[in-house]
PAKE-293861 format. One record per atom (N, C-alpha, C): x, y, z; residue number from 1; residue in three letters; atom name. Coordinates in Angstrom, 3 decimals, decimal comma, always signed. Atoms other than C-alpha are relative to their C-alpha. Example, Ala and Ser with C-alpha at 12.3 -4.5 7.8 and 13.67 -1.06 7.14 Angstrom:
<rs>
<r X="+0,890" Y="-1,190" Z="+0,000" tido="1" lovo="ALA" lummi="N"/>
<r X="+12,300" Y="-4,500" Z="+7,800" tido="1" lovo="ALA" lummi="CA"/>
<r X="+0,900" Y="+1,200" Z="+0,000" tido="1" lovo="ALA" lummi="C"/>
<r X="-0,820" Y="-1,190" Z="-0,060" tido="2" lovo="SER" lummi="N"/>
<r X="+13,670" Y="-1,060" Z="+7,140" tido="2" lovo="SER" lummi="CA"/>
<r X="-0,770" Y="+1,090" Z="+0,730" tido="2" lovo="SER" lummi="C"/>
</rs>
This chain:
<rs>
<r X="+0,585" Y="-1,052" Z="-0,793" tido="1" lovo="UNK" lummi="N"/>
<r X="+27,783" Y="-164,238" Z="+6,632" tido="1" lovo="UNK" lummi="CA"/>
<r X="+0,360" Y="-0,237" Z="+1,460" tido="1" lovo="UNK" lummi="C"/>
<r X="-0,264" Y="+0,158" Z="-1,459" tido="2" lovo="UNK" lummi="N"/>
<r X="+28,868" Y="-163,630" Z="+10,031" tido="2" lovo="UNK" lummi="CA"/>
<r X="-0,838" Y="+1,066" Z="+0,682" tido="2" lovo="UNK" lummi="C"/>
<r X="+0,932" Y="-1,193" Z="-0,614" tido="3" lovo="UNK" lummi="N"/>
<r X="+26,314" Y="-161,650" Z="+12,672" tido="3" lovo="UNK" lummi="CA"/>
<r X="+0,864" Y="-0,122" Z="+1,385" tido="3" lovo="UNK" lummi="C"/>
<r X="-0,532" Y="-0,471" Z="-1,514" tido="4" lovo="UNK" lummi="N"/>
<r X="+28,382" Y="-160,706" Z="+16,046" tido="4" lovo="UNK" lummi="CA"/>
<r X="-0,428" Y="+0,682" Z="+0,393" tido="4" lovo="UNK" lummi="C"/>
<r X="+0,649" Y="-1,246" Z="-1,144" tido="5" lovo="UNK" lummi="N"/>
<r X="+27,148" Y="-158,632" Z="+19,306" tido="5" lovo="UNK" lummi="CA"/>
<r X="+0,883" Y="-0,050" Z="+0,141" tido="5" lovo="UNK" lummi="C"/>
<r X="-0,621" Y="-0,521" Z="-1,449" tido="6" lovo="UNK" lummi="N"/>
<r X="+29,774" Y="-156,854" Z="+21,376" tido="6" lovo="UNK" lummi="CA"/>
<r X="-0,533" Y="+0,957" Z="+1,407" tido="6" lovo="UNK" lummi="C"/>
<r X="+0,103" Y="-1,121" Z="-0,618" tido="7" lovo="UNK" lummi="N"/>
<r X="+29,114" Y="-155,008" Z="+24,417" tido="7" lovo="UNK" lummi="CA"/>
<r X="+1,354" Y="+1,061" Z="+0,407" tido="7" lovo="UNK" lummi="C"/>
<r X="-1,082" Y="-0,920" Z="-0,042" tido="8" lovo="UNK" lummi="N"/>
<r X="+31,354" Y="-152,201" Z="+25,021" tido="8" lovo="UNK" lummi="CA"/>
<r X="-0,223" Y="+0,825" Z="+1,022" tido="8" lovo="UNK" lummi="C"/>
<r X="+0,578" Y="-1,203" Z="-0,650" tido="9" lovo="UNK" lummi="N"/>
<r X="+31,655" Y="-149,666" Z="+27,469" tido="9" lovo="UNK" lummi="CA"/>
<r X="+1,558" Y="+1,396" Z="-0,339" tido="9" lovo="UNK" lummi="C"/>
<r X="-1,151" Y="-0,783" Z="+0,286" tido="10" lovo="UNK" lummi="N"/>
<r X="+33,753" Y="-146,403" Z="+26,088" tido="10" lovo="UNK" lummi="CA"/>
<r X="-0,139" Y="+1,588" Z="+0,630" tido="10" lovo="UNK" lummi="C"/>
<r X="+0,385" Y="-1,357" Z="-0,615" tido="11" lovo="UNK" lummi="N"/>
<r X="+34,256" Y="-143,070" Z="+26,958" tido="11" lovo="UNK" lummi="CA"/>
<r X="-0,264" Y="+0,663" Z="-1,418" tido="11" lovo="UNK" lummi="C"/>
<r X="+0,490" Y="-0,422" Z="+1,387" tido="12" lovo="UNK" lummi="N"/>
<r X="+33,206" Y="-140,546" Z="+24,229" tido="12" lovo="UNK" lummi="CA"/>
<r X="+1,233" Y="-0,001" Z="-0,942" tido="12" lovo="UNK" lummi="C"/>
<r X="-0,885" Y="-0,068" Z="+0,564" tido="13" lovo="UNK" lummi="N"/>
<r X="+36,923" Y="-140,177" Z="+23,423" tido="13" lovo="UNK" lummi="CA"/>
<r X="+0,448" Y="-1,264" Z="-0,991" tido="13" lovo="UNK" lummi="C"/>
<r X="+0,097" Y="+1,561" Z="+0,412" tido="14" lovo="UNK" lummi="N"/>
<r X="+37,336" Y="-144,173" Z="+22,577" tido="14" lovo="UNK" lummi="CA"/>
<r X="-1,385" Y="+0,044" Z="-0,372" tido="14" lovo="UNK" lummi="C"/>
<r X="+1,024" Y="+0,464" Z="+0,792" tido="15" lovo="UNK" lummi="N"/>
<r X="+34,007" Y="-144,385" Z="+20,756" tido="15" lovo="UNK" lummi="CA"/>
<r X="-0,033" Y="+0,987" Z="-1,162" tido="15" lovo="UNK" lummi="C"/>
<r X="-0,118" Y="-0,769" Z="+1,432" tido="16" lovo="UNK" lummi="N"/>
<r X="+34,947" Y="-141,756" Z="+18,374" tido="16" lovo="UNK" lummi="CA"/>
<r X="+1,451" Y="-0,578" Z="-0,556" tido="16" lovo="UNK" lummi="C"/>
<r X="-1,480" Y="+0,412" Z="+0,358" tido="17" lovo="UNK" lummi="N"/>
<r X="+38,398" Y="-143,429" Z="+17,946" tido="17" lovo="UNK" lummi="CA"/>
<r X="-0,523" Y="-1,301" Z="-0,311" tido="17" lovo="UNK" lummi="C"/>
<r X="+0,231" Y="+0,994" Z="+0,624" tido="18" lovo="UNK" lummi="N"/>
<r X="+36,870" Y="-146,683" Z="+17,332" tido="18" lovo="UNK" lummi="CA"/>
<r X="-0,804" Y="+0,239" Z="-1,086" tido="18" lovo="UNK" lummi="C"/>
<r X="+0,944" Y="-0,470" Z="+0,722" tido="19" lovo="UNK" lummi="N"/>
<r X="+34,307" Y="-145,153" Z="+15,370" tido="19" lovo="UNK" lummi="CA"/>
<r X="+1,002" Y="-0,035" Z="-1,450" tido="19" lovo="UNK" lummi="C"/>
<r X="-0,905" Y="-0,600" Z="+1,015" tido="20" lovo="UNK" lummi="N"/>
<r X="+36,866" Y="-143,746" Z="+13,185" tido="20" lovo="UNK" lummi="CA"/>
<r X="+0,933" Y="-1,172" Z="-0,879" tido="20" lovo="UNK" lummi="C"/>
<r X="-0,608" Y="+1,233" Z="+0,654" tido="21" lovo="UNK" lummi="N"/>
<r X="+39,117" Y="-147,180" Z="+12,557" tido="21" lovo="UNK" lummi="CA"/>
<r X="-1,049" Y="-0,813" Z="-0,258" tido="21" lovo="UNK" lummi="C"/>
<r X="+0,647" Y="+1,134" Z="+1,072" tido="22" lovo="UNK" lummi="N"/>
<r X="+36,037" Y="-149,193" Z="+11,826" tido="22" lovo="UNK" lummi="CA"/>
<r X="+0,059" Y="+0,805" Z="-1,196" tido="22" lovo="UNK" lummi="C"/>
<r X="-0,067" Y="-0,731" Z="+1,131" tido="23" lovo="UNK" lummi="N"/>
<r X="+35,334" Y="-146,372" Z="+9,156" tido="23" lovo="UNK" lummi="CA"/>
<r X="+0,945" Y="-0,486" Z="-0,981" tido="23" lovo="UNK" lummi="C"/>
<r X="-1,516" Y="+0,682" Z="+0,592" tido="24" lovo="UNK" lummi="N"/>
<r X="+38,975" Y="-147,362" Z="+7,864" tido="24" lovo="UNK" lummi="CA"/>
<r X="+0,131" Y="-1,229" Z="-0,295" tido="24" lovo="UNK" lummi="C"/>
<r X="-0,268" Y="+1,427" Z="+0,693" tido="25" lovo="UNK" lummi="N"/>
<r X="+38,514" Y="-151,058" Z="+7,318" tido="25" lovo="UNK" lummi="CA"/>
<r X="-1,621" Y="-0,600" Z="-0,256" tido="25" lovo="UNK" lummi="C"/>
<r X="+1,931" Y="+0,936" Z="+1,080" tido="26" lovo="UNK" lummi="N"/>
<r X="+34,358" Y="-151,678" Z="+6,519" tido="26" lovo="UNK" lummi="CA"/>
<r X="+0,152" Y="+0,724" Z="-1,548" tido="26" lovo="UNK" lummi="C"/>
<r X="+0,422" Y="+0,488" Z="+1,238" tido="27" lovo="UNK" lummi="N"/>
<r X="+33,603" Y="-152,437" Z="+3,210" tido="27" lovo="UNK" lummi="CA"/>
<r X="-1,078" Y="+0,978" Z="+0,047" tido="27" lovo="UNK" lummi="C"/>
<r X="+1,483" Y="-0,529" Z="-0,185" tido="28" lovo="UNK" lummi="N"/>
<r X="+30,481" Y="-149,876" Z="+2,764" tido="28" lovo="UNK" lummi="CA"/>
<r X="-0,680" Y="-0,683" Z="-1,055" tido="28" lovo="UNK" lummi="C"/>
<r X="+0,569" Y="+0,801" Z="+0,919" tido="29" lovo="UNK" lummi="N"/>
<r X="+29,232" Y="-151,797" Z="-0,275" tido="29" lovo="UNK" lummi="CA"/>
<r X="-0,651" Y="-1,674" Z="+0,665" tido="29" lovo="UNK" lummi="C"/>
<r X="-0,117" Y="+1,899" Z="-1,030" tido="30" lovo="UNK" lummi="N"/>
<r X="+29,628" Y="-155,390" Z="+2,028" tido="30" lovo="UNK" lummi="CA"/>
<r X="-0,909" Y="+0,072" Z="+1,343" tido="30" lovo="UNK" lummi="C"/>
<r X="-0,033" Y="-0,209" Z="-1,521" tido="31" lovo="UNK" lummi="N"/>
<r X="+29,640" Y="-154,378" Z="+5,468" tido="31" lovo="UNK" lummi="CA"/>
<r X="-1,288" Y="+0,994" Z="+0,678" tido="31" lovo="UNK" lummi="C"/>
<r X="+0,714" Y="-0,402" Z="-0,724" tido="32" lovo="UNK" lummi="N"/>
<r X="+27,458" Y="-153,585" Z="+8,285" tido="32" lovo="UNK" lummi="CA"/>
<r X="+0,507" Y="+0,471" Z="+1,070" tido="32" lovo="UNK" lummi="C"/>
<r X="-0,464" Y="+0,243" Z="-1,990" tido="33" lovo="UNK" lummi="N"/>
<r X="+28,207" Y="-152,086" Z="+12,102" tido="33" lovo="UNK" lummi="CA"/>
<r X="-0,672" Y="+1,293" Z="+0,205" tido="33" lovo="UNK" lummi="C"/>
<r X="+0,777" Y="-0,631" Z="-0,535" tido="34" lovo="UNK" lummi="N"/>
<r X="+25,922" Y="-150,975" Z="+13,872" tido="34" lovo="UNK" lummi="CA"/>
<r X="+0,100" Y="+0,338" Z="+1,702" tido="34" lovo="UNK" lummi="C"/>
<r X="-0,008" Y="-0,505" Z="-1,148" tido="35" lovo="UNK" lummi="N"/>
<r X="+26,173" Y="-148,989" Z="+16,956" tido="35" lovo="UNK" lummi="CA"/>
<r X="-1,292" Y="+0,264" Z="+1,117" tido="35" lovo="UNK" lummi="C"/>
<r X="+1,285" Y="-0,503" Z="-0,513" tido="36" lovo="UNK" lummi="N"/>
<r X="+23,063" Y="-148,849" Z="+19,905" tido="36" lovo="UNK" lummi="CA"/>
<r X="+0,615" Y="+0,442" Z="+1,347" tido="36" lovo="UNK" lummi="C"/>
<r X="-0,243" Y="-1,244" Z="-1,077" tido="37" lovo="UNK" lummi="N"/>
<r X="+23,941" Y="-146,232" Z="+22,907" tido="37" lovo="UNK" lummi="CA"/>
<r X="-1,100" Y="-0,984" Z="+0,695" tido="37" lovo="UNK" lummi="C"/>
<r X="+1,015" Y="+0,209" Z="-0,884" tido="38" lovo="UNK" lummi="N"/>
<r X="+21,993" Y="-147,694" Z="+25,888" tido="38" lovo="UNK" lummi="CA"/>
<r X="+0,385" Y="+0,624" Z="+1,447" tido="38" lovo="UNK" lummi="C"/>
<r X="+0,364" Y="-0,971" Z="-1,005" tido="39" lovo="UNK" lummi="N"/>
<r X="+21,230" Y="-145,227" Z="+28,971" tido="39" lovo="UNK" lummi="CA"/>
<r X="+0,335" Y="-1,406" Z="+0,901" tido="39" lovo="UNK" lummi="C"/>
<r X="+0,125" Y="+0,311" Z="-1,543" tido="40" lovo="UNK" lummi="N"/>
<r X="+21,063" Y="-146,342" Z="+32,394" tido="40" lovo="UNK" lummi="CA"/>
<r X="-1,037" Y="-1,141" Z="+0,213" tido="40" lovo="UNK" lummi="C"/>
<r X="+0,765" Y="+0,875" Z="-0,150" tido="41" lovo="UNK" lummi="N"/>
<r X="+17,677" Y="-147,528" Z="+32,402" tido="41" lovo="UNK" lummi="CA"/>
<r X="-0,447" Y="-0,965" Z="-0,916" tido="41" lovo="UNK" lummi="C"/>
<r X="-0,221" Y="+1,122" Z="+0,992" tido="42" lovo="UNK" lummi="N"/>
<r X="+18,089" Y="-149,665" Z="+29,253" tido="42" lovo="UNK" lummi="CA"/>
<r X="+1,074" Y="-1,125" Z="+0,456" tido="42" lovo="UNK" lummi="C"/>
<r X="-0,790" Y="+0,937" Z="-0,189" tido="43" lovo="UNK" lummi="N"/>
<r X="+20,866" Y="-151,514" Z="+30,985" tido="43" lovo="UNK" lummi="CA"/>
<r X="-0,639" Y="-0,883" Z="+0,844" tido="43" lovo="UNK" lummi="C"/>
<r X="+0,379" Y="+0,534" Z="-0,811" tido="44" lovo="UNK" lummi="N"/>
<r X="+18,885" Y="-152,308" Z="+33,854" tido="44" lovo="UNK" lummi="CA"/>
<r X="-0,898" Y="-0,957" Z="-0,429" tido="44" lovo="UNK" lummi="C"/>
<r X="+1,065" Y="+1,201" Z="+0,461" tido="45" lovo="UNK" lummi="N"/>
<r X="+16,296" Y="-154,320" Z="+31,609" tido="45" lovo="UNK" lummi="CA"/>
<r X="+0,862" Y="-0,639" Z="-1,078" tido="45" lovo="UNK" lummi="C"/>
<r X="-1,081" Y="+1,145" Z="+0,216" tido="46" lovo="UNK" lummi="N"/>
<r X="+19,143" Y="-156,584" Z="+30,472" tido="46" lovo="UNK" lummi="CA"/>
<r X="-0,317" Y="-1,005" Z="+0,205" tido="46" lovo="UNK" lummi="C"/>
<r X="+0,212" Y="+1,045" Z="-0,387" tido="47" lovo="UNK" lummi="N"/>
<r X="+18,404" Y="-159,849" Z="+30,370" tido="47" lovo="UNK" lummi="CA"/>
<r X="+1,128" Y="-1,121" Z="-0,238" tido="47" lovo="UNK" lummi="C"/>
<r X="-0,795" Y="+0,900" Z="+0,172" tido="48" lovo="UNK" lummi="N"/>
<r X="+21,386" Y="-162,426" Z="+30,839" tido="48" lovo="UNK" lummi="CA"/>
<r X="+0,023" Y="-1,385" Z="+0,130" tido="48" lovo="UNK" lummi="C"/>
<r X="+0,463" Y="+1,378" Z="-0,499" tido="49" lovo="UNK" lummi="N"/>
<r X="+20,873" Y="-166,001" Z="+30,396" tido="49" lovo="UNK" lummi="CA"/>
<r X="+1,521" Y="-0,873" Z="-0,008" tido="49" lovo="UNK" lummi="C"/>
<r X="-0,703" Y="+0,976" Z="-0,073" tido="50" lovo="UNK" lummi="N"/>
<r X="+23,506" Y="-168,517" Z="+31,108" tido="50" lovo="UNK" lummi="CA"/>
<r X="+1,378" Y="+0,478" Z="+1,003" tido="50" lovo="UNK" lummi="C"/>
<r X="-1,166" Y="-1,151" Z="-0,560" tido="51" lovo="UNK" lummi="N"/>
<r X="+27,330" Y="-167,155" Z="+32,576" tido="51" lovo="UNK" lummi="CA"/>
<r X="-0,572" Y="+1,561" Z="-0,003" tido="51" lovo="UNK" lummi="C"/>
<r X="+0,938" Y="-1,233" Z="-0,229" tido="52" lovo="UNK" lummi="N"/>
<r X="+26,391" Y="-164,142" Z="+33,928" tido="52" lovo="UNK" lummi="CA"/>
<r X="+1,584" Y="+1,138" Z="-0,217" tido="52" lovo="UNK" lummi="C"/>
<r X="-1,293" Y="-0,598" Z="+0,165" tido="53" lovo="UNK" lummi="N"/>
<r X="+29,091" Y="-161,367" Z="+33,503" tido="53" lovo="UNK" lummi="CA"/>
<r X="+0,948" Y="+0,676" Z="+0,896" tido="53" lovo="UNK" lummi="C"/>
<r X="-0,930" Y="-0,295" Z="-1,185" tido="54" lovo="UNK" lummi="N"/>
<r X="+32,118" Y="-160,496" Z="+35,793" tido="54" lovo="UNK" lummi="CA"/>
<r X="+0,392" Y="+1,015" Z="+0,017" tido="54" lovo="UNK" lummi="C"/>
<r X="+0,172" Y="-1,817" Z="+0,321" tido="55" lovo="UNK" lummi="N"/>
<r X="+31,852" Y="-156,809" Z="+34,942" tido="55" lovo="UNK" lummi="CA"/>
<r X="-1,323" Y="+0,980" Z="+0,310" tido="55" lovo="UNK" lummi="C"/>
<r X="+1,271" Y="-0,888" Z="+0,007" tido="56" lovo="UNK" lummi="N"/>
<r X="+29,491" Y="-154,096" Z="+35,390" tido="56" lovo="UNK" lummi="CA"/>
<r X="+0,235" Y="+1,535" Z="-1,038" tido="56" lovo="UNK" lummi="C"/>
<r X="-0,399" Y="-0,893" Z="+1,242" tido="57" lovo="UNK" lummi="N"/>
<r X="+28,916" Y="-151,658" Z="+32,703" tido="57" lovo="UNK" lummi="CA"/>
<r X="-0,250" Y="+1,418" Z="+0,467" tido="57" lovo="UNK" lummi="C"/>
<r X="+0,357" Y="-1,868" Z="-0,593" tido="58" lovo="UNK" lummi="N"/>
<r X="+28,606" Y="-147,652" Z="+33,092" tido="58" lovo="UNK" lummi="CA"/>
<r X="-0,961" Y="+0,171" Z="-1,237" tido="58" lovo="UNK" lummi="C"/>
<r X="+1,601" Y="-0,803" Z="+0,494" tido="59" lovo="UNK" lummi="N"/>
<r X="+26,060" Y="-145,516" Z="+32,000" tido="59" lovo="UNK" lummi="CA"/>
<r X="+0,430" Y="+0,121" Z="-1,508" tido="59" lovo="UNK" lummi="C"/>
<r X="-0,185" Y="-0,100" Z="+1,119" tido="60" lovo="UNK" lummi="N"/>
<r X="+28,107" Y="-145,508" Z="+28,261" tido="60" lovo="UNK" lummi="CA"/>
<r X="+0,374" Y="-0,857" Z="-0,450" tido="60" lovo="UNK" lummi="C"/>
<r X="+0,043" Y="+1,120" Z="+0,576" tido="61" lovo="UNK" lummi="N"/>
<r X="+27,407" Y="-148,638" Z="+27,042" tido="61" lovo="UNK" lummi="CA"/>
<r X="-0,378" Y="+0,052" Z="-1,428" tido="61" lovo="UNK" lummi="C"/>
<r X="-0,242" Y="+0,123" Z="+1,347" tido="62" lovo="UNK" lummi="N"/>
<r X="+27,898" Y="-149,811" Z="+23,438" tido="62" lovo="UNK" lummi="CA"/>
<r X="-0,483" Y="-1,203" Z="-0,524" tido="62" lovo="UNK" lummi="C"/>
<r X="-0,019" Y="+1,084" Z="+0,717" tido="63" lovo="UNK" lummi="N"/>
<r X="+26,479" Y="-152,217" Z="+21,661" tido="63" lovo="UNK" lummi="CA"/>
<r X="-0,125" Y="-0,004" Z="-1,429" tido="63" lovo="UNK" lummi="C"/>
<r X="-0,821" Y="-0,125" Z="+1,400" tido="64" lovo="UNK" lummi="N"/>
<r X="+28,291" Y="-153,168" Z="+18,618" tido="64" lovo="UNK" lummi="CA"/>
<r X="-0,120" Y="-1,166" Z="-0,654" tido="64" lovo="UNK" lummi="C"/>
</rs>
């Protein structure tokens, strides 16, 4: 079993295009991927502990 986070930040065009190639290689019987949309003020109650990140995300954040 493997559990991974990504954060992502896409535009709608690239999140329907990734959307579309996970479709193409999960397992639906196996596999999991789960997508959570977080707004603006969901980013801001972020909590980062350790390396902090050398990016800043936009308002169409992905977590994958």
């Amino acid at each position: 079993m493997q559990k991974s986070v990504f954060e992502c930040g896409f535009s709608e065009g690239q999140f329907e295009l990734v959307c579309n190639q996970i479709r193409r290689i999960v397992n639906e019987k196996e596999d999991q991927v789960r997508f959570y949309p977080m707004n603006h003020a969901c980013q801001e109650k972020v909590l980062v502990l350790g390396a902090q990140p050398n990016f800043t995300v936009s308002d169409s954040a992905i977590i994958l």
